[in-house]
C-alpha positions, 0 to 999 in steps of 0.5 A: 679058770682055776679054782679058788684056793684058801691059801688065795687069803694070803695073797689078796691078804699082801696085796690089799694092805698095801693098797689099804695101808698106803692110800690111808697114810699117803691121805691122812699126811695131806689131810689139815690134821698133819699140815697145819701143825708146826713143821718139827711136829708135822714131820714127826707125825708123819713118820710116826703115822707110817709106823703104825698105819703101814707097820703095827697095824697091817702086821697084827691082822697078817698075824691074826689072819694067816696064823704065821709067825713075825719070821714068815714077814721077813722079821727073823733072825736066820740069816742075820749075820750075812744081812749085816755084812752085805749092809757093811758093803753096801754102805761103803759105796751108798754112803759116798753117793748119798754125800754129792747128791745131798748137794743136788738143789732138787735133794736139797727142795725136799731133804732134809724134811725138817725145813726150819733154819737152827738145829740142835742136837737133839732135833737131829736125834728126834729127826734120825729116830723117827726116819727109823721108826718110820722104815720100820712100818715102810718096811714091814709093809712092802717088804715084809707082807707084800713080799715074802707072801707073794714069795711063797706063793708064786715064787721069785720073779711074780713076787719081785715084779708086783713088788717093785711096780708098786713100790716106784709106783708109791714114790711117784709123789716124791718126783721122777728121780724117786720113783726110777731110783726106786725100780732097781733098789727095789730089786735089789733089796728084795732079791737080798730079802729072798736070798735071806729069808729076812728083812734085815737088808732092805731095813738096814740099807734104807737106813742108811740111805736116809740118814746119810742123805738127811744128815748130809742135805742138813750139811749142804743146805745153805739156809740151816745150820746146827746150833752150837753148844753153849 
């Protein structure tokens, strides 16, 4: 049995704020706290919950604990500009795809997450705002100090595989077809984050992903609408 290394805080550091950080997110958004609020403000605070509970916070103790930098997390600059290009590229063929699921009636149960009828303009901003806060703490979290950690210490294929396991694992609440989809995106945007040294890629495409799918879903869903200028 091999010893006990003090670089091990680092790794169980990864593994126990994922744990930690999702468990209490996944049961405060449950809790009447949340729920029993109007369905704009449910949402928001939802989101705004994610942000803080599995971004601000379990990155403040990594960076406490470990002595690192935000660039040992994936948030750094090095490698930027190819992050953007690849973003460019995957939204040419993820775009068009997030266009005809949007139609699907299972999509359209659960997006967008706003469920009120009118619209209006700066709802949808609120709504897209708060989508990227929120895939700021989200990835912050299973990219940035789940990954790269694990990156360090054990190198690629132990650090994609605990990585993409836990991550379908998290998207069982939102059905089968979430937590499948989420195996080879998860490989594919942690394989990008190790070939940049950044979270830029994983960050940008779920943005895209999500915003097209909820702006979409607002589109196709027969029961809402956008309320138009006086």
């Amino acid at each position: 049995m091999s010893s006990w290394q003090p670089s091990d805080i680092v790794s169980i550091l990864s593994l126990s704020s994922v744990t930690v950080s999702f468990t209490v997110y996944h049961f405060l958004v449950h809790s009447k706290i949340i729920t029993d609020r109007p369905p704009i403000n449910r949402i928001i605070m939802q989101r705004l919950s994610g942000l803080v509970l599995m971004g601000i916070i379990p990155l403040i103790i990594a960076l406490l604990v470990t002595k690192e930098g935000l660039a040992y997390f994936g948030w750094s600059v090095q490698h930027i500009g190819q992050s953007l290009r690849w973003v460019l590229v995957a939204a040419v063929v993820l775009i068009p795809l997030s266009f005809f699921n949007a139609r699907n009636p299972n999509n359209l149960r659960m997006y967008p997450q706003i469920r009120v009828a009118e619209w209006t303009f700066s709802l949808v901003l609120w709504s897209s705002l708060t989508w990227v806060l929120y895939l700021v703490g989200y990835e912050t979290l299973f990219r940035g100090i789940l990954f790269f950690p694990l990156l360090d210490h054990f190198g690629l294929i132990p650090a994609l595989a605990v990585n993409v396991a836990i991550y379908s694992i998290a998207h069982i609440p939102k059905g089968i077809g979430e937590a499948l989809g989420a195996i080879p995106f998860g490989i594919i945007v942690c394989l990008a984050a190790a070939a940049t040294g950044n979270i830029w890629f994983p960050f940008l495409v779920h943005c895209v992903l999500a915003l097209s799918n909820d702006w979409f879903s607002l589109y196709f869903n027969p029961e809402m609408h956008l309320k138009k200028a006086n």
